[in-house]
C-alpha positions in Angstrom: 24.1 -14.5 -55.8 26.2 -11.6 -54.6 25.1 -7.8 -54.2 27.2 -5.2 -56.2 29.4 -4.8 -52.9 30.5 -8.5 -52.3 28.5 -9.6 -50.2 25.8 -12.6 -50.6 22.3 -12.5 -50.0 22.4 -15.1 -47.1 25.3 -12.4 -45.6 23.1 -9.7 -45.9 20.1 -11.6 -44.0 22.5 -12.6 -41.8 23.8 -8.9 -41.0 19.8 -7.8 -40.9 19.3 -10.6 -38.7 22.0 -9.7 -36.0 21.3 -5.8 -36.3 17.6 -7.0 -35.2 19.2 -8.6 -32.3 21.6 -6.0 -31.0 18.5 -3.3 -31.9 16.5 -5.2 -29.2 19.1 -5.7 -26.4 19.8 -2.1 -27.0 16.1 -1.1 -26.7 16.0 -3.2 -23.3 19.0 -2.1 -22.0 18.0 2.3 -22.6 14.6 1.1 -20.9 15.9 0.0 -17.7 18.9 1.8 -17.7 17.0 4.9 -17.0 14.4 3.7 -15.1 16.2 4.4 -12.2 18.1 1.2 -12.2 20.5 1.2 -9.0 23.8 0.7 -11.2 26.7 1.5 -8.1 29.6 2.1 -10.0 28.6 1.5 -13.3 26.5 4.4 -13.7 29.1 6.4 -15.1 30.0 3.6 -17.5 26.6 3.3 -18.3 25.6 6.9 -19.3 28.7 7.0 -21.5 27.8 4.1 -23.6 23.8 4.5 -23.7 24.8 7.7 -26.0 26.2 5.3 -28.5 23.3 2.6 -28.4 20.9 5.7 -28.7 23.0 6.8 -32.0 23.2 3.3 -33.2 19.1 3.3 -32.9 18.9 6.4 -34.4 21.3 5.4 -37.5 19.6 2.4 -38.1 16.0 4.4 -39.2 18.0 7.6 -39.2 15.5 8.5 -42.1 12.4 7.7 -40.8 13.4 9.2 -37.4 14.0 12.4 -38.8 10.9 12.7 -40.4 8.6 11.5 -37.0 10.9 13.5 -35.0 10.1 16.9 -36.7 6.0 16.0 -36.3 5.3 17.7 -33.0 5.8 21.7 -32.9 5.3 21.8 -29.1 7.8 18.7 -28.3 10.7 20.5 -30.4 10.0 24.2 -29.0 10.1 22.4 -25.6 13.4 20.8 -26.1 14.8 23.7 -27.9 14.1 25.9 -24.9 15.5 22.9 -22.9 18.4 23.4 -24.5 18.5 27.3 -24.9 18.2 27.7 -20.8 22.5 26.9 -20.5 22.4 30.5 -21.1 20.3 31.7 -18.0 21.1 29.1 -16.0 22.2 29.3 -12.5 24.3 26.2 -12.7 25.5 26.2 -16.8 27.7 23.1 -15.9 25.1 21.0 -14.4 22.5 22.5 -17.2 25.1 21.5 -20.0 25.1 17.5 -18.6 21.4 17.2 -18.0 20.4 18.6 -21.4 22.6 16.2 -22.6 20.3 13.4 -21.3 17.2 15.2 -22.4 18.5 14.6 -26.1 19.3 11.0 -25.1 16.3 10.4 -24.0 14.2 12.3 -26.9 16.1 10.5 -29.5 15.2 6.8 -27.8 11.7 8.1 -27.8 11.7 9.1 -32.1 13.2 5.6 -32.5 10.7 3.7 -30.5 8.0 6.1 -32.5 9.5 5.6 -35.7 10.3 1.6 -35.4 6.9 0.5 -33.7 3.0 1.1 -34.8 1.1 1.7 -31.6 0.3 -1.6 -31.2 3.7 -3.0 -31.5 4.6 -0.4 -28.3 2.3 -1.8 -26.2 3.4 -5.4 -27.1 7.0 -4.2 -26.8 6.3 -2.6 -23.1 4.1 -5.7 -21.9 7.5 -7.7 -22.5 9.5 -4.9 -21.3 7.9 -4.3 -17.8 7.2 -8.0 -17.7 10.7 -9.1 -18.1 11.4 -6.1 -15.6 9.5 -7.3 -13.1 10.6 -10.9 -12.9 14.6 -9.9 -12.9 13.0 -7.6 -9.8 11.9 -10.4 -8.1 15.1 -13.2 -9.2 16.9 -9.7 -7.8 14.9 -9.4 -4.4 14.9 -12.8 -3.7 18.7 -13.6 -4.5 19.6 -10.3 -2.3 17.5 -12.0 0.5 18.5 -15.4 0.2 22.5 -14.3 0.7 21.9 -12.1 3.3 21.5 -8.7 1.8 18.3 -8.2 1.5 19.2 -4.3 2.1 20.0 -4.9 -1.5 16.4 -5.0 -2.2 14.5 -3.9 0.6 14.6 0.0 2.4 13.5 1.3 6.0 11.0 4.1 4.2 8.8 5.9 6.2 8.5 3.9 9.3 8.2 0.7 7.3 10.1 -2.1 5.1 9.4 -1.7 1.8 10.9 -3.4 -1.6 12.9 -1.4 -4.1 13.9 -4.2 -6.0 17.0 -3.3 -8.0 15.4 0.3 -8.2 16.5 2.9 -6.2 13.6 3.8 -4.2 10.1 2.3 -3.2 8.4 5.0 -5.5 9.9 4.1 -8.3 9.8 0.6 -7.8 5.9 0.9 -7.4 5.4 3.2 -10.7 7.3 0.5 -12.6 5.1 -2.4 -10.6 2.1 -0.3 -11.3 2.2 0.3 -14.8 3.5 -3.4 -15.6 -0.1 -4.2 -13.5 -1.5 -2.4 -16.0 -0.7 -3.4 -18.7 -0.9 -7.1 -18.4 -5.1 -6.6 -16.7 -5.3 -4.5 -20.7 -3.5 -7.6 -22.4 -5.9 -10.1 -20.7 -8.8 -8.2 -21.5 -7.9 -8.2 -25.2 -6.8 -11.4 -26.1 -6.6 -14.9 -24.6 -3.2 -15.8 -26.3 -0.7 -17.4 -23.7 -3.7 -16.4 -20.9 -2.0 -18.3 -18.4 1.3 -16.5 -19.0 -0.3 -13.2 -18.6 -1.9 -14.1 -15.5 1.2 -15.2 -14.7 3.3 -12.1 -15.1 0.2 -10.0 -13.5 0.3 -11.9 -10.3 3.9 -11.3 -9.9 3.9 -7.5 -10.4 0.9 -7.1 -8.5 2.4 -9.0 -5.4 5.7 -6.5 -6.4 3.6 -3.4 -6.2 1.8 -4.5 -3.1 5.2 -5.4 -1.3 6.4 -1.6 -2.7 4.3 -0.3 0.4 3.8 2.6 -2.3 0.3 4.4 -1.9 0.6 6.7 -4.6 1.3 3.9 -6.9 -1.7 1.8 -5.5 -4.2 4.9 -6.2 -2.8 4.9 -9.7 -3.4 1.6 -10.4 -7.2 1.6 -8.6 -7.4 4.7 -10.9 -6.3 2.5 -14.1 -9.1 0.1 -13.3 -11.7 2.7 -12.6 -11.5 4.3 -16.0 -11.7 0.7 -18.2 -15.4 1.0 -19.0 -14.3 4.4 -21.3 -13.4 2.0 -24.2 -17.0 0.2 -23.5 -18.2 3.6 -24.0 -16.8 4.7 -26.9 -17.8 1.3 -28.7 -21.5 2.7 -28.2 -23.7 4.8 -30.5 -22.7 9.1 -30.5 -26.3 9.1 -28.5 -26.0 6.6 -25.3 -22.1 7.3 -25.6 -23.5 11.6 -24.5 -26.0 10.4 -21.8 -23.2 8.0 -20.0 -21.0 10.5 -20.3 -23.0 13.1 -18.5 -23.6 10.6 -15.9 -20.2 10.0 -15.5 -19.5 13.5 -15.0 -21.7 14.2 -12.5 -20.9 11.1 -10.6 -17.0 12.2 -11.0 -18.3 15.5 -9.6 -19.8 13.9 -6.7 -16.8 11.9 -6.0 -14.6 14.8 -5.9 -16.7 16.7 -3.8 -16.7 14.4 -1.3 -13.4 13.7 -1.4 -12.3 17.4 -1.3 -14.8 17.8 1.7 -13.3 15.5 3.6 -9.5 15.6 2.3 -8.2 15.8 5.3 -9.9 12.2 7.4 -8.7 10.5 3.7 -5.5 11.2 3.9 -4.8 10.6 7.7 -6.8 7.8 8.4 -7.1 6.0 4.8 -3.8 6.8 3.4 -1.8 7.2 7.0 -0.6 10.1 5.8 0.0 13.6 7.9 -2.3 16.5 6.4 0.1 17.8 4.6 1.7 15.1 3.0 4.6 14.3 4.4 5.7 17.6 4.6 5.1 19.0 0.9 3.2 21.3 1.2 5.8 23.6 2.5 8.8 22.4 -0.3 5.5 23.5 -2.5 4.5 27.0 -1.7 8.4 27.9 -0.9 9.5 26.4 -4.3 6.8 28.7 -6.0 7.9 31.6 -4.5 11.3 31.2 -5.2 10.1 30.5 -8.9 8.3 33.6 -9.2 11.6 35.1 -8.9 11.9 34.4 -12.2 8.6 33.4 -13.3 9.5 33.3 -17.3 12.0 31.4 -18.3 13.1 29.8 -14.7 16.4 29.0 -13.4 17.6 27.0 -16.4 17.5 23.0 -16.6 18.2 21.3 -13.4 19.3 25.1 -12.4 17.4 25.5 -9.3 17.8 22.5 -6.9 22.2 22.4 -8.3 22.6 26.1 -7.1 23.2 27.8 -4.1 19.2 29.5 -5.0 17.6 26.5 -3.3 19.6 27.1 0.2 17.4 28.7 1.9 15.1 26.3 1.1 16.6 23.3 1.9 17.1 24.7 5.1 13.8 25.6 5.9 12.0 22.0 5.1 12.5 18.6 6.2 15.0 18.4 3.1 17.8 19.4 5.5 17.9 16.1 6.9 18.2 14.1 3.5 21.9 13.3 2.5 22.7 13.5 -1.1 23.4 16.5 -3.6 20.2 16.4 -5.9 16.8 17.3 -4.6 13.3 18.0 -5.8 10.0 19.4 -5.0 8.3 16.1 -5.0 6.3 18.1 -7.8 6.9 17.5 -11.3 4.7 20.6 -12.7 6.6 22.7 -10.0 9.6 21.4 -11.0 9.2 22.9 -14.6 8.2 25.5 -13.5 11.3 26.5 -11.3 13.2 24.7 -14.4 11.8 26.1 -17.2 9.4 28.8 -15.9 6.4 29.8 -17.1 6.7 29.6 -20.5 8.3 26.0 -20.2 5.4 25.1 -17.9 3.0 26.2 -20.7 4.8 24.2 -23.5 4.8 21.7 -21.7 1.1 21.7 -21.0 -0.2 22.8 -24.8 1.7 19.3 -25.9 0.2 17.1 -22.9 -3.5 18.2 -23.4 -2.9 18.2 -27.4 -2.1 14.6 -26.7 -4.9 13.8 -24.4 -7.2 15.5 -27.3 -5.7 13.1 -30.1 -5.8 10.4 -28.0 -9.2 10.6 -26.8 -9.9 10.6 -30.7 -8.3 7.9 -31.3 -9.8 5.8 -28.7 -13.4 7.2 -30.7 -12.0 6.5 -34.0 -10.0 3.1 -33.7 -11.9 1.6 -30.7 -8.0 -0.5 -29.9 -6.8 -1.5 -26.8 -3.9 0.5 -27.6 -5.0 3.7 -28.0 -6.4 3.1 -24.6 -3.4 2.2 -22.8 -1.7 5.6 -24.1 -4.7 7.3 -22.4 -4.1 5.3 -19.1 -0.1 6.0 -19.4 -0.8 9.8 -19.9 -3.6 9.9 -17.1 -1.0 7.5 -14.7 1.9 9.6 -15.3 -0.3 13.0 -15.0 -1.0 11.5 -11.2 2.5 10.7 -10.8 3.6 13.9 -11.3 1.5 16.1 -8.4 3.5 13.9 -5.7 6.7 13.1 -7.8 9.2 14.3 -9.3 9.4 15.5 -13.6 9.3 12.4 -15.5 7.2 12.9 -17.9 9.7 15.1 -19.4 13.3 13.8 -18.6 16.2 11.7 -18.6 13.7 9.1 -17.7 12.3 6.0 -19.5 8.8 7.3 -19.3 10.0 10.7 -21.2 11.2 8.2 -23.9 7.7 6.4 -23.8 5.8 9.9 -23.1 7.6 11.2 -26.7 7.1 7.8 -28.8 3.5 8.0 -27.7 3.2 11.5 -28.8 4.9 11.2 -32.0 3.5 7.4 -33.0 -0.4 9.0 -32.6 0.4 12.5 -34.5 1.8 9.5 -37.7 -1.8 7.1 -36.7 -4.0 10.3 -37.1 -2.7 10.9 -40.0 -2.9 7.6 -41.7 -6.4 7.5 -40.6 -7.3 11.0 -42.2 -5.6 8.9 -45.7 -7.4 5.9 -45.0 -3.8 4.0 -44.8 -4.0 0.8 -42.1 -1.1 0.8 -39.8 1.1 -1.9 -40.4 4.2 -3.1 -39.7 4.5 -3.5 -43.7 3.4 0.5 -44.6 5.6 1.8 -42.5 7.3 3.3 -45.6 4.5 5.3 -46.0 5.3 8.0 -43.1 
């Protein structure tokens, strides 16, 4: 039987079949393409043809991805102001190229939203990060075994620590870290292919441990530390307000003693000097200089591509790093020099909206999924204070920050119509 334009049915499944295919090795490719992939040469290359996979995503569901892209007021105020700061910008032709990738990165994020339920994203990342993690170690181990293990391995603050194909320990331990994660809240949920799991845990948590990356590690102890909140929210509105005044106080306590004795944790627990690795001076003269121009900032990846971040360049421990791209090691300051205050505060109304849905969510649904969203949120939150902006970015976590926030604003509002979430409503949006 043929369709009005020629072409068969078995044709037609066999065109559905292969745009399936090429969907996922696109999705795969975005998602460690910009996950700070070390990619030489080929970065170029790269960048230029990750716009057309991202249009080719987009094409494919170009309906539904208009729709769930238009759901979140904040997100598209955010990027519109993104895209709006070429024209204060201290550097327009760096501003013009970066805002570029912001789009590119959005757009992989409204796919992901619009293609996968919630807990089709966190099956998609488990294979994601898993796969990710074992090409890490193939990587690591080939680089070692033909004698270029510099390949793989970096001299990074007075020690030897892996980078895998990444291109630094940090970021090799955030990706190490949250594939940890995910595959202790797989285990915990179901015992199909138990073993494999196990599996792919012990590899990314021997990965993370060789990353020699602390702020990682206290991520991850974090992630482990907060799993009896779904045990809580599976109890009656009663117990679930006593526990949770107990667990506020006892997170009270913690932080007292922690901010009482800040400064023996940090030197003699985390081997770090007091003011971590020299930070806290990038910190207080990166807010001064943003104060300059406390509204609206220095435009998109305007500050630290300008002649405005001289002086302080020169003044830290920065002067001594090679390259042409810096940052405050600050995320929230980051966007703030970026973006300014009002950036800053768009950026913060669409986080905590999110943490308030998802916290919902968690009450409402009681899934593993909605769970692992709080941990990613809460994980890349942490990130952040000693990082640089990922959260919103050319980065794969922006992509996975945007699908989460678009993919629960769509499973609130099934829930409010009583509609399940299924792969087979997904008409419905």
């Amino acid at each position: 039987m043929s369709t009005s334009l020629g072409v068969t049915s078995s044709e037609n499944r066999r065109i559905n079949y292969l745009c399936r295919k090429l969907e996922t090795i696109g999705v795969f490719i975005l998602f460690l393409g910009f996950f700070d992939a070390n990619l030489y040469s080929y970065r170029v290359s790269f960048n230029t043809i990750s716009y057309g996979i991202a249009l080719f995503l987009i094409l494919l569901r170009w309906k539904r991805c208009v729709y769930v892209g238009t759901r979140d007021i904040s997100l598209l105020l955010l990027v519109g102001i993104t895209l709006l700061s070429y024209f204060w910008s201290t550097a327009p032709d760096f501003t013009s190229i970066e805002t570029k990738t912001i789009i590119r990165s959005a757009l992989f994020g409204i796919y992901l939203a619009a293609q996968y339920n919630p807990k089709e994203l966190m099956e998609l990342f488990l294979k994601m990060f898993g796969i990710a993690a074992v090409l890490n170690l193939v990587y690591a181990g080939f680089a070692i075994a033909t004698g270029q293990s510099h390949l793989a391995i970096a001299w990074t603050n007075n020690q030897w620590s892996w980078t895998g194909f990444l291109t630094h320990k940090q970021y090799f331990g955030r990706m190490m870290m949250h594939t940890s994660v995910l595959f202790v809240l797989s285990i915990l949920s179901s015992n199909r292919f138990r073993r494999l799991k196990f599996a792919g845990l012990s590899i990314s948590f021997l990965l993370l441990f060789l990353s020699k990356s602390t702020t990682s590690w206290t991520g991850f102890i974090l992630a482990l530390t907060l799993l009896p909140i779904l045990k809580l929210a599976r109890l009656n509105y009663k117990t679930r307000t006593i526990l949770y005044m107990t667990v506020v106080l006892i997170v009270g306590a913690i932080a007292l003693i922690i901010f009482s004795n800040l400064e023996t944790i940090v030197v003699d627990v985390l081997h770090k000097p007091p003011d971590f690795n020299g930070r806290f001076d990038i910190w207080s003269l990166a807010i001064q200089n943003g104060l300059k121009r406390p509204w609206l900032g220095y435009g998109y990846s305007g500050f630290w591509t300008s002649s405005e971040s001289t002086a302080l360049i020169n003044s830290t421990w920065l002067r001594t790093e090679t390259g042409d791209r810096f940052h405050s090691h600050n995320g929230f300051i980051d966007l703030f020099l970026q973006l300014g205050i009002i950036g800053l505060t768009l950026f913060a109304i669409n986080f905590f909206s999110l943490i308030k849905r998802l916290i919902n969510l968690i009450h409402t649904t009681k899934t593993i999924e909605s769970f692992w969203m709080l941990e990613f949120l809460l994980l890349g939150f942490l990130m952040q204070i000693t990082e640089t902006l990922t959260l919103f970015s050319s980065h794969t976590m922006s992509s996975i920050y945007i699908a989460i926030g678009l993919s629960t604003i769509i499973w609130q509002n099934r829930i409010k119509r009583n509609i399940a979430y299924s792969p087979l409503n997904k008409s419905l949006v």
